[in-house]
C-alpha positions in Angstrom: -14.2 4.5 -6.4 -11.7 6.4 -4.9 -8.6 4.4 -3.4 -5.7 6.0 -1.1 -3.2 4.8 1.2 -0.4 6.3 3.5 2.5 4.3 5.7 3.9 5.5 8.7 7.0 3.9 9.9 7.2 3.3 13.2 10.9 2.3 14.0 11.4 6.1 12.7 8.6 7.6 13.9 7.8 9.4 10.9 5.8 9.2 7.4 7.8 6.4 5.1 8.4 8.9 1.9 10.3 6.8 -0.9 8.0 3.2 -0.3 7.2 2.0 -3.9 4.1 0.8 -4.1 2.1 -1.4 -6.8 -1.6 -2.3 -7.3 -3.3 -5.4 -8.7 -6.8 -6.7 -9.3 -6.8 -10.3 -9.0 -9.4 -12.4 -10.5 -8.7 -16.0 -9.4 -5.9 -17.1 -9.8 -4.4 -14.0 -12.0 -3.4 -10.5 -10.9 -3.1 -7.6 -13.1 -1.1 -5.1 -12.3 -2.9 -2.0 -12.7 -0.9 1.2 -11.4 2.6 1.8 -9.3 3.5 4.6 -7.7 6.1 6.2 -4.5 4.6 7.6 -1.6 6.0 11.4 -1.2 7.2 13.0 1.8 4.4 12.6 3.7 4.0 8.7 2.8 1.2 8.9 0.7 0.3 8.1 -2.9 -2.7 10.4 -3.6 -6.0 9.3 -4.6 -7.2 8.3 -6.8 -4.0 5.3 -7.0 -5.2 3.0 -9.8 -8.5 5.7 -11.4 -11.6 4.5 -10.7 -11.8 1.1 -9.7 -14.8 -1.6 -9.7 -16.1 -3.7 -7.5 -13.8 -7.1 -6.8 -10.8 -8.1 -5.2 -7.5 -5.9 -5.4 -4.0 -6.3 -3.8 -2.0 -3.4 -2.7 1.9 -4.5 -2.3 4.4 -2.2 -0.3 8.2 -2.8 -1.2 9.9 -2.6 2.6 12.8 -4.2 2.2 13.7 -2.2 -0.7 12.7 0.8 1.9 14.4 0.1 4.8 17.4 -0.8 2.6 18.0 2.7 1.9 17.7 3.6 5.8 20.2 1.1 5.9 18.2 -0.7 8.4 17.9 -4.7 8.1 14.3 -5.6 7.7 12.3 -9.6 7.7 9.7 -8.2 5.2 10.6 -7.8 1.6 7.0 -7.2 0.5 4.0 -6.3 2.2 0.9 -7.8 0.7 -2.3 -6.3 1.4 -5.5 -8.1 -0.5 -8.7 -6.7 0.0 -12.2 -6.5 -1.1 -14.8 -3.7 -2.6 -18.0 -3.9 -2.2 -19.4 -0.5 -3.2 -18.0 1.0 -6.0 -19.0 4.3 -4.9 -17.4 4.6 -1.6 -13.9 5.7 -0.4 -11.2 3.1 0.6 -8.2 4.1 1.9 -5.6 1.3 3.0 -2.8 2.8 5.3 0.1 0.2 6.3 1.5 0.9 10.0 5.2 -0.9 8.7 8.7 -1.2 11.1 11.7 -3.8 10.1 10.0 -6.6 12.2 6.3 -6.3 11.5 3.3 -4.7 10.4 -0.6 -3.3 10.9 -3.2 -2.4 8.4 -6.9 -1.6 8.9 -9.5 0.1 6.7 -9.2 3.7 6.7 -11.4 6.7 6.7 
């Protein structure tokens, strides 16, 4: 299963290039950390982040405040935890993050 994401900032009004990013799978209480990664100029981190992943529950976290500390922008968010589940190992997720200094949107991609 192939997993992407991409941010967008929104305060900017452009992609967020430089966000560092980590995945986990999480099985009860424990979470493995499986891959990391920066999203590049255009603020993605290619698929396939983390190879081929199984069905189960995985967290995506987005550092912001480490981000928008080098806009030299104040930000409430330090990290941006997404949790999310798959279902069908065979299908295409892809979890963008709409982020700005004061809040933040995610949805299930295409």
């Amino acid at each position: 299963m192939p997993l992407s994401t991409h941010v967008l900032d929104l305060a900017r009004g452009c992609p967020a290039a430089g966000v560092d990013i980590t995945l986990f799978k999480i099985d009860g209480d424990a979470r493995s950390k499986l891959a990391s990664g920066q999203t590049d100029g255009d603020g993605r981190v290619a698929a396939p982040f983390g190879g081929n992943l199984a069905e189960g529950i995985y967290e995506i976290v987005f550092s912001a405040g480490t981000y928008y500390a080098q806009q030299d922008m104040e930000c409430f968010f330090d990290d941006v935890p997404v949790r999310f589940r798959i279902e069908d190992a065979a299908a295409r997720y892809h979890v963008p993050l709409l982020l700005s200094p004061w809040g933040y949107s995610t949805y299930r991609g295409s």
